[in-house]
C-alpha positions, -999 to +999 in steps of 0.1 A: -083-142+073-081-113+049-111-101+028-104-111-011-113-079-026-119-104-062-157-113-049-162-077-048-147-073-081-165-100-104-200-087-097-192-054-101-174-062-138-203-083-147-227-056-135-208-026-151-207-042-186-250-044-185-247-001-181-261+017-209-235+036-224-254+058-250-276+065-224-264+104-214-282+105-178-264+068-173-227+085-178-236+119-162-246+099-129-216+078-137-194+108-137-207+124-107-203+093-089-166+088-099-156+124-094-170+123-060-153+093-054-116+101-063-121+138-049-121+119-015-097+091-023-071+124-034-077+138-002-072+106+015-039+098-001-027+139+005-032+131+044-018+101+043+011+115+025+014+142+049+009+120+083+036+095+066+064+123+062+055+136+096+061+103+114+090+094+094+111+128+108+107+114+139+141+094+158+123+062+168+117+057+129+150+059+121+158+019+126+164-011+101+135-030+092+133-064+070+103-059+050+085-097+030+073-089-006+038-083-008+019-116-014+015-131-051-013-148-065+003-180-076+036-179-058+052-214-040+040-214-008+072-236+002+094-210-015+120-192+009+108-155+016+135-133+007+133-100+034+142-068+018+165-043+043+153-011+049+149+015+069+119+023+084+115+061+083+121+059+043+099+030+036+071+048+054+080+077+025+082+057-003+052+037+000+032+069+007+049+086-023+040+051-042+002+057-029+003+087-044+014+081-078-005+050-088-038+066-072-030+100-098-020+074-124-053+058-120-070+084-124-056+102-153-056+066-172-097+060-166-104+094-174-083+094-204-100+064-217-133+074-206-125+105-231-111+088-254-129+055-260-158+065-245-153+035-221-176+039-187-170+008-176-136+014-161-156+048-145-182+022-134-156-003-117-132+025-103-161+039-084-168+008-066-134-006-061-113+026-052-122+020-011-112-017-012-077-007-035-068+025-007-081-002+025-050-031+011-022-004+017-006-007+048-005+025+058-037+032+051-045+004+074-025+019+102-039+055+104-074+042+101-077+010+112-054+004+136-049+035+161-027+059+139+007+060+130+024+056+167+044+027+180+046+015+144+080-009+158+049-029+177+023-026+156+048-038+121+024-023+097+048-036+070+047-076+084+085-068+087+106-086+111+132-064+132+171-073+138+165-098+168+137-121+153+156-127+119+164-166+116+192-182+105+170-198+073+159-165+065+176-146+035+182-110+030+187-091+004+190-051-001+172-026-026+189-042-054+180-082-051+222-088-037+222-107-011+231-093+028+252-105+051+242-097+084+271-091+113+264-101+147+252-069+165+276-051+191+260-051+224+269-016+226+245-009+190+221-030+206+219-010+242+220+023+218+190+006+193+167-003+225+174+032+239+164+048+206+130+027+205 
């Protein structure tokens, strides 16, 4: 079962909103805190960046992959999961580029605000939460919880399903939401995929 990152979340809202905010030693300790913080999640998401492009240079990478869209709150659980085609090498670099940006973005929007608005309650909330919100990406996950970025075809970081497990019920779509077709495989591509793994 997966740990719901919202009972860490509530308490921490409730408890940031009780912080002094006139208080000057109460945002200087806030502001260490959160520079200290995001200095290591940066150079978390720069090595992950790194390791990601490394990995996805090399042959055994370079295979078709049919990636589910991340969970939703309130979706229908009977609803047909639509897999996304991709290839694996370039959704290993796009999610790390992804990390990247939204972990800047965060940044630059709490510090903004904090500036601005003299808000310290996103400073307070960030500080606490940043671990769990790096721990839910999945590549994350790999390189530190799960043995590093090798074998990734077994280890499906992504919860994607390859060529060979694909259903008939499943559906597929590509990068734009159409709808994929999938042609039976040659044997000969097949023999050449299993030698490239």
């Amino acid at each position: 079962m997966a740990f719901n990152k919202m009972f860490v979340m509530l308490p921490v809202m409730l408890a940031a909103r009780k912080l002094d905010g006139e208080d000057p030693q109460v945002i200087y300790m806030l502001r260490c805190v959160y520079a200290a913080v995001q200095t290591i999640a940066i150079g978390v998401v720069i090595f992950v960046y790194m390791k990601a492009n490394a990995v996805a240079k090399e042959r055994s990478n370079n295979v078709k992959i049919y990636v589910p869209p991340p969970p939703q709150p309130f979706a229908d659980p009977d609803a047909k999961t639509k897999y996304q085609e991709k290839v694996l090498s370039n959704h290993l670099v796009s999610t790390a580029r992804s990390l990247v940006g939204s972990t800047i973005f965060g940044i630059f929007m709490t510090v903004g605000l904090h500036l601005w608005k003299g808000m310290i309650v996103g400073i307070a909330i960030q500080s606490i939460m940043c671990p769990f919100n790096l721990a839910e990406n999945p590549l994350i996950k790999a390189i530190f919880f799960k043995g590093g970025m090798t074998n990734l075809k077994e280890k499906r970081i992504f919860g994607e399903k390859h060529r060979d497990e694909l259903e008939k019920s499943d559906e597929i779509v590509d990068a734009a939401g159409n709808q994929v077709v999938l042609k039976k495989e040659k044997a000969s591509d097949k023999k050449e995929a299993e030698t490239k793994a």
